[in-house]
C-alpha positions, 0 to 999 in steps of 0.5 A: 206663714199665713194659713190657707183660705178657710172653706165658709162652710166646713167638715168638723175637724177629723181628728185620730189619736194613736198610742205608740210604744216608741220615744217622741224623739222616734215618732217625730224622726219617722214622720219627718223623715225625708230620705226614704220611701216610707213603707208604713206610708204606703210607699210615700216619701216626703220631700221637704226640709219640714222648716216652716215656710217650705214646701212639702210634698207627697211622692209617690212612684215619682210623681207628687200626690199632694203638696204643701207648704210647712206652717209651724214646727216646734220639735218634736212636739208640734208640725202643722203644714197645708195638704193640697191634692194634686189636681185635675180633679174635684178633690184639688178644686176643693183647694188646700186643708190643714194637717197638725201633729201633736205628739205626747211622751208618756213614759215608753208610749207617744201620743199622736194626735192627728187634726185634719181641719179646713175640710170642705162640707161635702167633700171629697178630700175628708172621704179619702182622709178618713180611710187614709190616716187609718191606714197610715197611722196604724202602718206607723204603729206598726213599723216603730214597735217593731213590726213588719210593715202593714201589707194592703191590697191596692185600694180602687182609686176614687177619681180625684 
């Protein structure tokens, strides 16, 4: 499957590193989990069969936030899919970016990296990303070490 068109002129890649104590076999289970509403994902469940050339997308109180489509798995080391904003609005004009997991056991702990990459200069998607996969990333932490889920207040929507 083809990648998206590239932006002619781009953000650096946005990229977040985070230790999990958690098996890699744990933390690919969860970021591909496509049954249930994903407390640590701030009540997102995905829908897709996370097999490369299908769809994906972001399901949030039943409506899709973002779609995709999967690029490349190699499990549970590797998931690359496009990220398209629903639209109207300016953050889908900006037309679809590209999310990579790469996930590293060491010994009890799994490292995940994170590349957010073909995110337009200026823009506004790696604005809501940058405060997003934070948010996200440290909810994952927290829900596979054993935790309660992180608890955020709503945060005021940007216009898309």
């Amino acid at each position: 499957m083809p990648a998206p068109k590239l932006h002619a002129e781009c953000e650096p890649d946005y990229v977040y590193v985070i230790y999990i104590r958690a098996s890699r076999q744990a933390v690919w289970a969860a970021l591909t989990d496509n049954k249930t509403e994903r407390s640590w994902w701030v009540g997102t469940r995905m829908e897709s069969t996370f097999q490369p050339g299908g769809t994906l997308a972001f399901m949030k109180q039943g409506k899709a936030d973002v779609r995709g489509e999967i690029l490349e798995r190699e499990d549970p080391a590797r998931l690359t899919y496009t990220f398209h904003v629903e639209g109207p609005g300016p953050q889908h004009d900006e037309g679809p970016t590209i999310v990579e997991y790469q996930l590293e056991q060491f010994e009890d702990t799994t490292k995940l990296t994170v590349i957010h990459s073909n995110l337009k200069k200026g823009g506004r998607v790696v604005q809501a990303i940058s405060g997003g996969w934070p948010i996200v990333l440290s909810g994952l932490k927290t829900f596979l070490e054993g935790g309660e889920p992180l608890h955020f207040a709503p945060r005021t929507s940007q216009k898309n």
